[in-house]
C-alpha positions in Angstrom: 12.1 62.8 35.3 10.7 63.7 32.0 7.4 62.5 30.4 8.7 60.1 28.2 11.3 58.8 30.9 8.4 57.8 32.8 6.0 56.3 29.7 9.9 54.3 29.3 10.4 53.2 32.8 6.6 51.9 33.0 6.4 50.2 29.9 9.6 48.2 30.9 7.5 47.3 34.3 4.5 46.4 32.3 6.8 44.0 29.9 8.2 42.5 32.6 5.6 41.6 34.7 3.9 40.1 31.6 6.8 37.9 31.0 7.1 36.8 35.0 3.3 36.0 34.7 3.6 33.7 31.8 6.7 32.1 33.1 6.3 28.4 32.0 7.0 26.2 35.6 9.4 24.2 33.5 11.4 27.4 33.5 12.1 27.3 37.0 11.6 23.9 38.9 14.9 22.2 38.7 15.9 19.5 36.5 18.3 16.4 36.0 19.3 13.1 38.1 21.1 15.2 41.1 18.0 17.8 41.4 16.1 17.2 45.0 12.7 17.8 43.6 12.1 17.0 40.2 8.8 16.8 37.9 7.9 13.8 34.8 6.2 16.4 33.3 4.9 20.2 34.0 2.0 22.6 32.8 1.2 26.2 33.4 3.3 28.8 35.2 4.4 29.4 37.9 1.7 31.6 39.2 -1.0 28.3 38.5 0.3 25.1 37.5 1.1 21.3 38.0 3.9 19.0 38.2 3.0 15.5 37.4 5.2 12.6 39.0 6.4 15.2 41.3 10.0 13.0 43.6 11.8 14.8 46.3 15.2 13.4 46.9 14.3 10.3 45.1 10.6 9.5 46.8 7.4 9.5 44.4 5.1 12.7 46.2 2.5 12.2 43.4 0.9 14.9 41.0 1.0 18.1 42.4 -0.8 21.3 41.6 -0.8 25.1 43.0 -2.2 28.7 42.7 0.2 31.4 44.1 -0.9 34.2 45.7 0.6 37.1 44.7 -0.5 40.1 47.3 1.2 38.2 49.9 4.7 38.5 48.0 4.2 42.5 49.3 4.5 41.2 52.5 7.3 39.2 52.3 5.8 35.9 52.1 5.1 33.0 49.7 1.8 31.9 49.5 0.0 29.0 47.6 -3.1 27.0 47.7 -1.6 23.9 46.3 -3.4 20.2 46.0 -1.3 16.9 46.1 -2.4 13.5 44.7 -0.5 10.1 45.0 -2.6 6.8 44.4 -5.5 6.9 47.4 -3.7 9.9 49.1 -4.9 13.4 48.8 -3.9 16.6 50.5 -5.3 19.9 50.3 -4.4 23.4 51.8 -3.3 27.1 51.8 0.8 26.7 52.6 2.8 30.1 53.2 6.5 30.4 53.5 7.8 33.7 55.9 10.9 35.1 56.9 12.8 33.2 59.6 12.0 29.4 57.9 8.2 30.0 59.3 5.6 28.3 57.5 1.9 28.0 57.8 -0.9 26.2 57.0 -4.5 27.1 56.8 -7.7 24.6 55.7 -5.2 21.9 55.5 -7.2 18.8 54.4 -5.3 14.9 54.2 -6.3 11.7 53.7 -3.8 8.9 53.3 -2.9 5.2 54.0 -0.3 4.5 56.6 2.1 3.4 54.7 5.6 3.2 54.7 6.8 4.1 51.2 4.9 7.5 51.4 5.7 8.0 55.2 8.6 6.7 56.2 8.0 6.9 60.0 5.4 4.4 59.9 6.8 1.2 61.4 6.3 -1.4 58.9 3.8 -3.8 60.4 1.3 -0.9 61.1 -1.0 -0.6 58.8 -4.3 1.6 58.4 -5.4 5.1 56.9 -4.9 8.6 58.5 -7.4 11.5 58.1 -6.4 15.6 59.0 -8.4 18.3 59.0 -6.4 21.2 60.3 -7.8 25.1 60.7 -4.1 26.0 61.4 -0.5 25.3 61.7 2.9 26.9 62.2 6.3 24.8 62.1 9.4 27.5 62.9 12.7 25.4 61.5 10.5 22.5 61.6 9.4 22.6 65.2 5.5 23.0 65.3 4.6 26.2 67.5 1.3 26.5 66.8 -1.5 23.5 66.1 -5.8 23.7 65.5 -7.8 20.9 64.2 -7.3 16.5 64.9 -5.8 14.3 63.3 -7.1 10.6 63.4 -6.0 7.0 62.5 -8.6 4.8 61.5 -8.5 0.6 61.5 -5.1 0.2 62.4 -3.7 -3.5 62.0 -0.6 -5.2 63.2 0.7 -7.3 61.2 3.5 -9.2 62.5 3.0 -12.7 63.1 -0.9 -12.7 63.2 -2.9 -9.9 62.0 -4.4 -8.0 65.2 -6.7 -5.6 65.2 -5.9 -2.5 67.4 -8.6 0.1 66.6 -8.9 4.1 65.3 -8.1 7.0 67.5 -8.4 10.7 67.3 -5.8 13.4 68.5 -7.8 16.6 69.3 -5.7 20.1 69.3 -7.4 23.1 70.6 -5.1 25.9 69.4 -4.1 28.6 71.1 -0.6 29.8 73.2 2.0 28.0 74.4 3.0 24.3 74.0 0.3 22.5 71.2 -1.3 19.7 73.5 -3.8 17.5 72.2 -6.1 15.4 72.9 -6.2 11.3 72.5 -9.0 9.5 72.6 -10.2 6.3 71.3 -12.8 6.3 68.4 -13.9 2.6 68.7 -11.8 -1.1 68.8 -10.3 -3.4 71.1 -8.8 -0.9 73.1 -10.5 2.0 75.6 -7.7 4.8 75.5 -7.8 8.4 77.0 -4.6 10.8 76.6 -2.8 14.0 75.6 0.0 14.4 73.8 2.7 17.5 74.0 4.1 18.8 71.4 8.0 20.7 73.1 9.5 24.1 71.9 12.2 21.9 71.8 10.9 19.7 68.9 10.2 16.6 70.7 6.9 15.4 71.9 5.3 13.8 75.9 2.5 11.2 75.4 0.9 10.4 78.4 -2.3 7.7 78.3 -4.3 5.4 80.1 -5.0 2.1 78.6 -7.7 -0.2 79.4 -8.9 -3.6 77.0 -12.6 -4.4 76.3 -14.6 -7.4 76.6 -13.7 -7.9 72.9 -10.4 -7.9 72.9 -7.6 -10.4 71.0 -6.0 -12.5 73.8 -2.6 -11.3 72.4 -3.5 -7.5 72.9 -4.5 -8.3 76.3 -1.9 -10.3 77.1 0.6 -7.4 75.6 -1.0 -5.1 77.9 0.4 -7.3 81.2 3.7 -5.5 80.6 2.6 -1.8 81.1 2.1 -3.2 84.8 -0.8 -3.6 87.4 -4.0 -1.9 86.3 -5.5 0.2 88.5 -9.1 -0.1 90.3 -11.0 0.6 86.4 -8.6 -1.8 84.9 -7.0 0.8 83.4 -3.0 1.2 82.5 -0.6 3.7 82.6 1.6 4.2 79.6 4.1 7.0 78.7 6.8 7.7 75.8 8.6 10.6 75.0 11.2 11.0 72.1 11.9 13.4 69.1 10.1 14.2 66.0 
């Protein structure tokens, strides 16, 4: 190829990688009533910018704001630090997207209220506020292969009928192969719990805890706790659930 092919062919490079740089986000996140995700309002591109009033399939997600990183796009994946903010909920983290619907998480950081409208698991008369700090993650078509750091609810409340008070707990995972299994374990409150709780390859998950109330407990818990059976010799009770995520 000739000298001026090549001044041709890399000033067409140059141009467009100036124009993908300074690709205003508008540009590419969708738009319109029957988009999934859609933005009020968006700043910068799509290398660094922000998507106020950010709604995925019709729920409010909050403001949220990223920083692609694009040496990892030579590998073949999609990475991001991005920050999310909704009310008093705020999450933090390096996300990356791979082939094979694998994505990652590294210095993931959340703190939220259990609340229904933002996730919709939550049975409604729960109520509390969830903290996570996790070194690392890896879901695999949703199913979570690989889990390091805890994840803890803090001054949970159950509020139907009478408000009772039912404590704040801490699930523990230590990383490494195989099946995530964590660790549960009481942080203070009416109840004394020990546990651990499998996550399957199959996307489901074993819990598997000893219960026991303390001097302080609400006559209701204590009374609730009659129908997880006879204790045993420490008062303590056996309780066990298993289902799908």
């Amino acid at each position: 190829m000739k000298r001026g092919a090549w001044l041709t062919v890399a000033a067409l490079v140059a141009f467009a990688a100036i124009i993908v740089a300074r690709l205003p986000a508008s540009w590419v996140l969708p738009s319109g009533p029957k988009a999934p995700i859609t933005c009020v309002s968006t700043e910068g591109s799509i290398w660094s910018g922000a998507c106020s009033g950010l709604t995925y399939q019709h729920t409010a997600l909050g403001d949220l704001s990223w920083e692609l990183k694009p040496a990892r796009l030579f590998l073949g994946r999609l990475a991001a630090h991005v920050s999310l903010a909704h009310a008093a909920a705020r999450a933090s983290g390096d996300l990356e997207l791979g082939f094979g619907g694998r994505i990652s998480a590294h210095g993931l950081s959340a703190e939220l209220p259990l609340d229904p409208k933002l996730l919709p698991g939550v049975p409604p008369q729960l109520r509390g506020s969830a903290r996570v700090e996790l070194a690392h993650a890896v879901a695999v078509h949703g199913i979570i292969e690989e889990l390091q750091g805890t994840i803890e609810a803090h001054d949970l409340i159950e509020q139907s009928g009478r408000i009772t008070p039912l404590g704040s707990y801490r699930l523990s995972f230590p990383g490494g192969a195989g099946e995530p299994v964590g660790t549960l374990q009481d942080i203070g409150g009416p109840l004394a719990v020990t546990g651990t709780l499998r996550l399957t390859q199959h996307g489901g998950y074993e819990l598997e805890s000893q219960i026991a109330a303390r001097p302080d407990a609400p006559p209701e818990l204590v009374e609730n706790l009659r129908y997880l059976g006879s204790p045993d010799a420490a008062g303590r009770r056996t309780f066990s659930m298993s289902g799908s995520l």
